[in-house]
Biopython code that builds the backbone (N, CA, C, O; Angstrom):
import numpy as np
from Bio.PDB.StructureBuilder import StructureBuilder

atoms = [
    (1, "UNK", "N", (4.764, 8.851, -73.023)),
    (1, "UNK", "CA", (5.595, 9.912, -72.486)),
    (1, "UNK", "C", (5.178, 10.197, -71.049)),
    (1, "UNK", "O", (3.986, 9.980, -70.828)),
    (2, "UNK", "N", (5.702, 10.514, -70.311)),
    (2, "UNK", "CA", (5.906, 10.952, -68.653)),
    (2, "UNK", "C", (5.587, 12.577, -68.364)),
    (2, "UNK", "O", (6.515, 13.324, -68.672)),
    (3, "UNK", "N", (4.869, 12.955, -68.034)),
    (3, "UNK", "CA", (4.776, 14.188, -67.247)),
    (3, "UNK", "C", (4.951, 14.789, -66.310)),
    (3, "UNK", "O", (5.046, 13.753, -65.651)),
    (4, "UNK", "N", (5.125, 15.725, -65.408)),
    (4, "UNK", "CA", (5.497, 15.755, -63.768)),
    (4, "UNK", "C", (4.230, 14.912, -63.235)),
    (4, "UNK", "O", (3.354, 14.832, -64.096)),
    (5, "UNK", "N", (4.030, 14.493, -62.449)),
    (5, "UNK", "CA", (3.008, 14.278, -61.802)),
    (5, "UNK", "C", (2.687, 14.773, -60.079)),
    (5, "UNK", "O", (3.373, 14.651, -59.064)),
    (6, "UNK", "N", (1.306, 15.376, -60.325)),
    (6, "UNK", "CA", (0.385, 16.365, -59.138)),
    (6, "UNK", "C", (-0.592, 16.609, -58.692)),
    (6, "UNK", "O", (-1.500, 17.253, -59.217)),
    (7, "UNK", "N", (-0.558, 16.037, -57.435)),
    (7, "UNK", "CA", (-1.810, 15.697, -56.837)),
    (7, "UNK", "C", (-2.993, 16.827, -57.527)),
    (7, "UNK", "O", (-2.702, 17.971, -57.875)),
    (8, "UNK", "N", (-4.202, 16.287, -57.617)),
    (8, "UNK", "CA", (-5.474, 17.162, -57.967)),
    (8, "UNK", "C", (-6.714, 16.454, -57.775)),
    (8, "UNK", "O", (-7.007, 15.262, -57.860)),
    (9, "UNK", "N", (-7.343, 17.455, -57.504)),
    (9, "UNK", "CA", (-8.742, 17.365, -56.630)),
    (9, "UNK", "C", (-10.006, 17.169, -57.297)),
    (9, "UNK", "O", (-10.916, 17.995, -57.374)),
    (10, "UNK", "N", (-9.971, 15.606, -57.933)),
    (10, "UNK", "CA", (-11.304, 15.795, -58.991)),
    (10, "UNK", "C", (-12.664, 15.902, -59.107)),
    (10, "UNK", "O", (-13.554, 15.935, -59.956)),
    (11, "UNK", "N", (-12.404, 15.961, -57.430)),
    (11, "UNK", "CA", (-14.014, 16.704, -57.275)),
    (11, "UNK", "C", (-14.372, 18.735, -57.084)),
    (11, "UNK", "O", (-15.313, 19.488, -56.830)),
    (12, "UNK", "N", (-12.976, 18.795, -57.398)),
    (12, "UNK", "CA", (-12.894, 20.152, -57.749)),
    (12, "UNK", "C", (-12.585, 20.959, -59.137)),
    (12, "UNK", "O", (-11.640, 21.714, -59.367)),
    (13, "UNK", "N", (-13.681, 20.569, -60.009)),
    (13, "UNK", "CA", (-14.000, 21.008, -61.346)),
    (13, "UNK", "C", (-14.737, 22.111, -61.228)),
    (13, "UNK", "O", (-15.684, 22.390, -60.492)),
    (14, "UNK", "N", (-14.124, 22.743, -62.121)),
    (14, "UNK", "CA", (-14.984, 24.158, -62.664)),
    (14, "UNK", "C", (-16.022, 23.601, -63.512)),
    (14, "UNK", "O", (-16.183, 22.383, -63.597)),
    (15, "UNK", "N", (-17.001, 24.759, -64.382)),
    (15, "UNK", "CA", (-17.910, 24.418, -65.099)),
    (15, "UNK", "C", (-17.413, 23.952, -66.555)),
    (15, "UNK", "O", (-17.968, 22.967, -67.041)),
    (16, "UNK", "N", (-16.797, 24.348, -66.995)),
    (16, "UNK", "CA", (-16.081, 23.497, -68.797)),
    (16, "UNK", "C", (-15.306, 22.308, -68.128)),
    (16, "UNK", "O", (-14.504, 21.741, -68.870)),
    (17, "UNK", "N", (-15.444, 21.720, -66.517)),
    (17, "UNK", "CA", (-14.868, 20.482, -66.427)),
    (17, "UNK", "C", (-13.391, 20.593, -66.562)),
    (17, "UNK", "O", (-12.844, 19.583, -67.003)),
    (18, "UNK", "N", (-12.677, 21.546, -66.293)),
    (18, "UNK", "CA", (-11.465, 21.749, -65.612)),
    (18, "UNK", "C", (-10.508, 21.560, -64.076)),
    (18, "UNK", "O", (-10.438, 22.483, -63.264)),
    (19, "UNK", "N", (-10.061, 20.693, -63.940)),
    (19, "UNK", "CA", (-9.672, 20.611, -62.831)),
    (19, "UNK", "C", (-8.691, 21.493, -62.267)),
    (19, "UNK", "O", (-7.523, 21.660, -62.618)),
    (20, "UNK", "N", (-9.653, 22.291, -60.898)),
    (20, "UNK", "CA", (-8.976, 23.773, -60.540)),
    (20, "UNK", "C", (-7.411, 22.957, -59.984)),
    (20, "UNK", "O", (-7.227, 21.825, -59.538)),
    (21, "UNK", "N", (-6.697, 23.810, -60.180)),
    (21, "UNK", "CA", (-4.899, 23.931, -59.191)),
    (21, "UNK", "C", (-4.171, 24.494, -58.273)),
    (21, "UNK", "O", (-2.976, 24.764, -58.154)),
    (22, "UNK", "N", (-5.772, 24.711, -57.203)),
    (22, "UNK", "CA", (-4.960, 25.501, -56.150)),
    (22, "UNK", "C", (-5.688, 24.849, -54.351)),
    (22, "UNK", "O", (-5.775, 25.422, -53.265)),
    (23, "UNK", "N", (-6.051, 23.531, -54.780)),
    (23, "UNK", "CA", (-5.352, 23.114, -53.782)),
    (23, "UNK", "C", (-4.572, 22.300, -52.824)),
    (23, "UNK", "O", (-4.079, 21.408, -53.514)),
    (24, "UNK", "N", (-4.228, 22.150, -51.686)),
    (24, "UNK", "CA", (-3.141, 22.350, -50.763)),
    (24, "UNK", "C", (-2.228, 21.556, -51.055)),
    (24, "UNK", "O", (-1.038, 21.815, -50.879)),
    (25, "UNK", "N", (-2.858, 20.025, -51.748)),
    (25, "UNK", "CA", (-2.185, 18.512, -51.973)),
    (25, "UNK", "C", (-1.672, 19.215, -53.379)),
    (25, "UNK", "O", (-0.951, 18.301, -53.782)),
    (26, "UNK", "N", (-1.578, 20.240, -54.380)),
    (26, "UNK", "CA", (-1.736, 20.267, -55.741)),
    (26, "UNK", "C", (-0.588, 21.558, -55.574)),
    (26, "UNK", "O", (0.180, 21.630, -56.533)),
    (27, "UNK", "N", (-0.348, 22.700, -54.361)),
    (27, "UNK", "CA", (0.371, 23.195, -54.172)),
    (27, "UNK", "C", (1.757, 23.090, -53.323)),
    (27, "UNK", "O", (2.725, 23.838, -53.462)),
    (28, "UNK", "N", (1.638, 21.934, -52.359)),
    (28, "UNK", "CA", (3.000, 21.442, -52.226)),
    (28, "UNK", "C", (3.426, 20.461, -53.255)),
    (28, "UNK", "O", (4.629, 20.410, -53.514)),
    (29, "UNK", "N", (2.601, 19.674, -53.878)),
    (29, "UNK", "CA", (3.379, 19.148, -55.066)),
    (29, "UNK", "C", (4.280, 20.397, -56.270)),
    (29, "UNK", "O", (5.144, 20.069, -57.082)),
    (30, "UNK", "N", (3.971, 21.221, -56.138)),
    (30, "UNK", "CA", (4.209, 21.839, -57.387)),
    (30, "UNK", "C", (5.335, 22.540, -56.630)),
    (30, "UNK", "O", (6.313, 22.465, -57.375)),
    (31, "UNK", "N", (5.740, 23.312, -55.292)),
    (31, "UNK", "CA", (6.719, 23.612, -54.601)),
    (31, "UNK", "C", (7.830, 22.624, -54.299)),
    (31, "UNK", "O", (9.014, 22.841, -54.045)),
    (32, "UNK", "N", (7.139, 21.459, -54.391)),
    (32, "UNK", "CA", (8.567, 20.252, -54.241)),
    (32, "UNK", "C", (8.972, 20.124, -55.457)),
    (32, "UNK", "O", (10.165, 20.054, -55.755)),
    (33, "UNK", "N", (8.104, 20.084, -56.211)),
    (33, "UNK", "CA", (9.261, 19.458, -57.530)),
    (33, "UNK", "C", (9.426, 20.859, -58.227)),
    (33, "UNK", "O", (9.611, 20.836, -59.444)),
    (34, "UNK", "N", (9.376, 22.197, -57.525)),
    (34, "UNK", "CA", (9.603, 23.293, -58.370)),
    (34, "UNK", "C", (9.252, 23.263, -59.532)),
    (34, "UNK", "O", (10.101, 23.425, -60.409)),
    (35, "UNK", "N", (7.710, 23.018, -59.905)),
    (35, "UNK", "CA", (7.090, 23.518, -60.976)),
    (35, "UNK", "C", (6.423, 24.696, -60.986)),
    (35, "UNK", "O", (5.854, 24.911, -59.916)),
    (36, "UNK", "N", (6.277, 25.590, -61.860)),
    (36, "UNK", "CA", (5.819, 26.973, -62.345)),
    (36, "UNK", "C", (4.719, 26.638, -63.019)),
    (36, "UNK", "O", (5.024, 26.298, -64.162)),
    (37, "UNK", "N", (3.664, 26.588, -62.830)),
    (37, "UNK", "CA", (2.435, 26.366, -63.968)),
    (37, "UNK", "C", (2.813, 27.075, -64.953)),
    (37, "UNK", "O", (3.522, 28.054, -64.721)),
    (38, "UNK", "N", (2.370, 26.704, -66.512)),
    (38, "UNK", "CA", (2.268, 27.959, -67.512)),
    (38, "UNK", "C", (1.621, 27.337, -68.818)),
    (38, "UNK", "O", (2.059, 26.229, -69.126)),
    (39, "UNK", "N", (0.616, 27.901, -69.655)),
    (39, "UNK", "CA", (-0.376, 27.364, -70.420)),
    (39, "UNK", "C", (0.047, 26.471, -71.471)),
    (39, "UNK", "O", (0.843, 27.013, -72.238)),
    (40, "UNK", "N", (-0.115, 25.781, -71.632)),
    (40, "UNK", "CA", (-0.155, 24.625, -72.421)),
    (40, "UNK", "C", (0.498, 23.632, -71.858)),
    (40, "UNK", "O", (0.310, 22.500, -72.304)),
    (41, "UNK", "N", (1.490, 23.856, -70.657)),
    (41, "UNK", "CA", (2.029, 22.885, -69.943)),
    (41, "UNK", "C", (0.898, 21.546, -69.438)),
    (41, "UNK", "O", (-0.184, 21.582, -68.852)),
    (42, "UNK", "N", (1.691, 20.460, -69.951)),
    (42, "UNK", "CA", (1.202, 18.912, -70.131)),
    (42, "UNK", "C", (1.522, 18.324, -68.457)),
    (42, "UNK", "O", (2.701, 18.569, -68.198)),
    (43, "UNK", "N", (0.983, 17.798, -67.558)),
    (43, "UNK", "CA", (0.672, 17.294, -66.663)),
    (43, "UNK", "C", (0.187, 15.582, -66.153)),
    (43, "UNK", "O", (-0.804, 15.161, -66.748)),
    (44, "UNK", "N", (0.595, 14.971, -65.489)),
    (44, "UNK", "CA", (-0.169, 13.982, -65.189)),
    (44, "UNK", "C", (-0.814, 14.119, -63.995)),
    (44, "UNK", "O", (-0.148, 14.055, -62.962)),
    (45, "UNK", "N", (-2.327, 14.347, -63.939)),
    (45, "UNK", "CA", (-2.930, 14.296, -62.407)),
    (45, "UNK", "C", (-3.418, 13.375, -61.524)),
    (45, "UNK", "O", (-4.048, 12.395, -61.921)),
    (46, "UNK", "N", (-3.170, 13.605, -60.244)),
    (46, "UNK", "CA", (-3.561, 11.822, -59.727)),
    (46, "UNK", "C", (-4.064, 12.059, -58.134)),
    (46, "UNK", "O", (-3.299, 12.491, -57.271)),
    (47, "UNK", "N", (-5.024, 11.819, -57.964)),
    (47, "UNK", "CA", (-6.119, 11.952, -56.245)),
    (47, "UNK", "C", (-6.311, 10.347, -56.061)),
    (47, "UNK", "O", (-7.163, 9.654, -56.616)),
    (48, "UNK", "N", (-5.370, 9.954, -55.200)),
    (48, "UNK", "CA", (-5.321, 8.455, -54.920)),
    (48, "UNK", "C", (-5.149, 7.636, -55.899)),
    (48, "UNK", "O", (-4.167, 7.739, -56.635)),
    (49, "UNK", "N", (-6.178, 6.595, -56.076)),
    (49, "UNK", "CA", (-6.013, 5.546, -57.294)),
    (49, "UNK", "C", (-6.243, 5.655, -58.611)),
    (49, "UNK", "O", (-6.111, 4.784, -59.471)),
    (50, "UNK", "N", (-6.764, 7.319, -58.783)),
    (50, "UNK", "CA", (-6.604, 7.906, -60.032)),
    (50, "UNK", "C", (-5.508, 8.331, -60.503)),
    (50, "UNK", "O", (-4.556, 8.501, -59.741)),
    (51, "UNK", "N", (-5.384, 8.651, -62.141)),
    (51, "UNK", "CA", (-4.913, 9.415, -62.622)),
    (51, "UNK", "C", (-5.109, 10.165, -64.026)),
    (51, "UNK", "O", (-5.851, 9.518, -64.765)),
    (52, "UNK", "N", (-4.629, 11.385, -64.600)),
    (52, "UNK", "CA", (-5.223, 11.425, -65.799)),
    (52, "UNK", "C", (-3.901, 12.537, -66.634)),
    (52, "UNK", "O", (-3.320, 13.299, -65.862)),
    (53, "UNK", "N", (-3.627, 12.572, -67.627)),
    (53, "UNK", "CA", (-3.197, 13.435, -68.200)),
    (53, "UNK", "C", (-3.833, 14.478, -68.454)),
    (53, "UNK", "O", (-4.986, 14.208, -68.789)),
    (54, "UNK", "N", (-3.521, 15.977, -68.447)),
    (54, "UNK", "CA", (-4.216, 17.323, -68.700)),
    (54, "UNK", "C", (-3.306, 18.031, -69.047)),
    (54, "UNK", "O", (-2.156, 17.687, -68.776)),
    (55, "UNK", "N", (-3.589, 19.341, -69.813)),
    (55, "UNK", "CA", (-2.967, 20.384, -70.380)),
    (55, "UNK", "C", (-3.674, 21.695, -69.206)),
    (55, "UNK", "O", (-4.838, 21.858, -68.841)),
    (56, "UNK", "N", (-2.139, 22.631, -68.784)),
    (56, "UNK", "CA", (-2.374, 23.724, -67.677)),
    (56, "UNK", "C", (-2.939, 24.717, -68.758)),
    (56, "UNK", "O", (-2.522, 24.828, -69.911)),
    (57, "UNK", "N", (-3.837, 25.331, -68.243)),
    (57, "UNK", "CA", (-4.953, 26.769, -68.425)),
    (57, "UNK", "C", (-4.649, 27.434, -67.863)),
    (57, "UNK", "O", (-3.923, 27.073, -66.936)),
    (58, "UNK", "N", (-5.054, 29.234, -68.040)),
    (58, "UNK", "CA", (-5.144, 29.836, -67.133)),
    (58, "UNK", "C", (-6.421, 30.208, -67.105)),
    (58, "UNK", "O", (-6.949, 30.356, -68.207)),
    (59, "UNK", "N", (-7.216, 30.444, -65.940)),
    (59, "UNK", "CA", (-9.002, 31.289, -66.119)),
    (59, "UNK", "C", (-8.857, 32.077, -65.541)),
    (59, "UNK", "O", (-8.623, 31.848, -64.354)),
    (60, "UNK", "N", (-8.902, 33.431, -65.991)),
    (60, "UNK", "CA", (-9.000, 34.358, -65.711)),
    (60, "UNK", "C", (-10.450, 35.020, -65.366)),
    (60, "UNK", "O", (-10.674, 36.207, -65.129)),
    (61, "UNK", "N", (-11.374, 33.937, -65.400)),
    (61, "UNK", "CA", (-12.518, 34.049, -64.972)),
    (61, "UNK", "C", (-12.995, 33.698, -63.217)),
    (61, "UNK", "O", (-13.991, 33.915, -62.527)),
    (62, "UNK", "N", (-11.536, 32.989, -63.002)),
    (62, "UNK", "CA", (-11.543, 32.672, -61.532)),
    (62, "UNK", "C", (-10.254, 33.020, -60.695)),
    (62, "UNK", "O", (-10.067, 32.741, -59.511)),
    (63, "UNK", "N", (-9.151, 33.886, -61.803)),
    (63, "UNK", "CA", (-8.131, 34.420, -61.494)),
    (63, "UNK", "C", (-7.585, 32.763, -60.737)),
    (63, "UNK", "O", (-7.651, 32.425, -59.555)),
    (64, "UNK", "N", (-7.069, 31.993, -61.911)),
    (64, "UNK", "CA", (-6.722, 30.394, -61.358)),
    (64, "UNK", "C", (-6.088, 29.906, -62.255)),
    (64, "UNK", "O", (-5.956, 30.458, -63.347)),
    (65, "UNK", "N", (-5.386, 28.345, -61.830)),
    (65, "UNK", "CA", (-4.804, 27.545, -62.988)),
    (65, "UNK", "C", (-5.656, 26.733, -62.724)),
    (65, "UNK", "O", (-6.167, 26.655, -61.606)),
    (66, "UNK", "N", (-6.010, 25.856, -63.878)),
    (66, "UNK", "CA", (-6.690, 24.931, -64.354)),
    (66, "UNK", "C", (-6.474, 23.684, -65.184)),
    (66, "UNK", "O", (-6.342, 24.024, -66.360)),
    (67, "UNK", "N", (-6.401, 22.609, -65.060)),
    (67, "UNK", "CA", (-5.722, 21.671, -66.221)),
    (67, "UNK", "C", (-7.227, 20.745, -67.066)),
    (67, "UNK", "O", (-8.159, 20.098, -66.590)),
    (68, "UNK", "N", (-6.974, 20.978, -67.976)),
    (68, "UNK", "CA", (-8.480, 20.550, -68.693)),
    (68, "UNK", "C", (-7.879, 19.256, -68.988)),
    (68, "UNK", "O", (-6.709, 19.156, -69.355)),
    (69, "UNK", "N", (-8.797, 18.093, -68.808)),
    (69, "UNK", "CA", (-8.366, 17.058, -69.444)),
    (69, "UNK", "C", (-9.868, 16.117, -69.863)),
    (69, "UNK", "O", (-11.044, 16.482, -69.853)),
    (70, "UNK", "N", (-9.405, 15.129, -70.126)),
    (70, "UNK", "CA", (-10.534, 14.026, -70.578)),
    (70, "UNK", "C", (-11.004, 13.325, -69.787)),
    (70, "UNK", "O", (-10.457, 12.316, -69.341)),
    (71, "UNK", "N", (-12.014, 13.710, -69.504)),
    (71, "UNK", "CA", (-12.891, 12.754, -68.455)),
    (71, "UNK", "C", (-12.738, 11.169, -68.683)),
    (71, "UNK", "O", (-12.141, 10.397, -67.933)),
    (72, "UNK", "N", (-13.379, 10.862, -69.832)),
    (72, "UNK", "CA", (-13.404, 9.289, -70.427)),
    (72, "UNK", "C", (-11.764, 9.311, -70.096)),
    (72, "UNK", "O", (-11.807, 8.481, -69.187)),
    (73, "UNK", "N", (-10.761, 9.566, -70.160)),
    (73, "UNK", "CA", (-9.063, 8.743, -70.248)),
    (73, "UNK", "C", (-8.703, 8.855, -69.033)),
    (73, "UNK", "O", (-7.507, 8.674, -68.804)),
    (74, "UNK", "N", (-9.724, 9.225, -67.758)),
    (74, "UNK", "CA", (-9.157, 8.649, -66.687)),
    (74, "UNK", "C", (-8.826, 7.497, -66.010)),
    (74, "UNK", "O", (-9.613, 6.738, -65.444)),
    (75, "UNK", "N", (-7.158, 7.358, -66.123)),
    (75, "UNK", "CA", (-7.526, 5.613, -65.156)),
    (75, "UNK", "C", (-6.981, 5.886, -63.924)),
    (75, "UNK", "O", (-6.402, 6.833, -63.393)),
    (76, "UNK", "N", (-7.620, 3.894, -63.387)),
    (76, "UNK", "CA", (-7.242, 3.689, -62.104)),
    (76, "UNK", "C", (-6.171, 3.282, -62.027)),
    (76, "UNK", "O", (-5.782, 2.377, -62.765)),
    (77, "UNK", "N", (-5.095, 4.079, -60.731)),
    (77, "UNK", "CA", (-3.640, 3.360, -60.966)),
    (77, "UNK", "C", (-3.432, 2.101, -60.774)),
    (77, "UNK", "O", (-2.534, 1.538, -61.400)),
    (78, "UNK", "N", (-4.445, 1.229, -59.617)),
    (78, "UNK", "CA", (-4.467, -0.276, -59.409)),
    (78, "UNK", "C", (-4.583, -0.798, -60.596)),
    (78, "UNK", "O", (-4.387, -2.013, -60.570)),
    (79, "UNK", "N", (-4.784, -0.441, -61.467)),
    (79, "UNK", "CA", (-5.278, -1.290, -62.781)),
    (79, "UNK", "C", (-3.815, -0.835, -63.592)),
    (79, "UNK", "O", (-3.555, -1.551, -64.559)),
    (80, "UNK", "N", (-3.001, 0.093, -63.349)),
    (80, "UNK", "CA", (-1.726, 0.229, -63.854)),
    (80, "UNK", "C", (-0.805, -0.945, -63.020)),
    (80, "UNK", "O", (-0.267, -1.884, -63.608)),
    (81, "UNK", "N", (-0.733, -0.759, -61.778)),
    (81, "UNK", "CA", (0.293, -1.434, -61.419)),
    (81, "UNK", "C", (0.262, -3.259, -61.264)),
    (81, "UNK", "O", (0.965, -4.128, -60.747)),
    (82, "UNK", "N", (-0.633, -3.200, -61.821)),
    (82, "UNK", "CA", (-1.181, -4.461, -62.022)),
    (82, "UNK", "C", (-0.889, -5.185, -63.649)),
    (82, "UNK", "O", (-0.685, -6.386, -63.831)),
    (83, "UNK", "N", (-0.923, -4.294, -64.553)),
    (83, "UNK", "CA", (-0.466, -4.378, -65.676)),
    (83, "UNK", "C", (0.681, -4.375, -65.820)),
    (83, "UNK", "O", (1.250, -4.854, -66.801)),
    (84, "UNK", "N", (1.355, -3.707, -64.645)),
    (84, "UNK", "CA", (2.968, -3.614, -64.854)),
    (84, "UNK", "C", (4.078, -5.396, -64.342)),
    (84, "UNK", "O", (5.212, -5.821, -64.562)),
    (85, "UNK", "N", (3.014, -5.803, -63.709)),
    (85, "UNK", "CA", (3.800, -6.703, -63.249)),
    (85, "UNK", "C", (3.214, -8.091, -63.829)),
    (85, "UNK", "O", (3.812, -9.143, -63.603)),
    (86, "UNK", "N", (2.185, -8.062, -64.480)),
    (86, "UNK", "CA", (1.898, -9.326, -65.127)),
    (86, "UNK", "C", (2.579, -9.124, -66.538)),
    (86, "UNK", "O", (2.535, -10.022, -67.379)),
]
sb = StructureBuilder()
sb.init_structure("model")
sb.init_model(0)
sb.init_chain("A")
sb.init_seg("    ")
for serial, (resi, resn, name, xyz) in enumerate(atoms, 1):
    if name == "N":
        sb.init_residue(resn, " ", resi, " ")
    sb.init_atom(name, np.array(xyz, "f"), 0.0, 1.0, " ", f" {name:<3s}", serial, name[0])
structure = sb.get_structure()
């Protein structure tokens, strides 16, 4: 299945390893394709040749959105588009 997909900053994790959503590359994505964050909303995130699927949070511990996902199920997109054409 397909998700929106939006830029995110994976060296910008909170402490439970959440990837924060506020910034700049992660907020014009979400103004162009007119997305509204809202919790449980499913995501695909991607900072260059990454990418990863995550579910949106809210922390109210950092007054923020957050998308928690799986560290281990991150891939590299070169290794996607490479699969796509062989």
């Amino acid at each position: 299945m397909s998700y929106p997909k939006i830029f995110a900053e994976f060296h910008n994790a909170d402490e439970q390893g959440r990837l924060r959503l506020n910034c700049v590359g992660t907020i014009e994505n979400l103004l162009c394709q007119n997305i509204k964050l809202q919790e449980g909303q499913l995501l695909t995130l991607y900072s260059e040749e990454l990418e990863v699927d995550g579910v949106v949070q809210y922390s109210p511990d950092e007054s923020l959105w957050v998308a928690a996902i799986d560290w281990e199920q991150i891939r590299e997109v070169v290794d996607i588009i490479v699969q796509a054409t062989v």
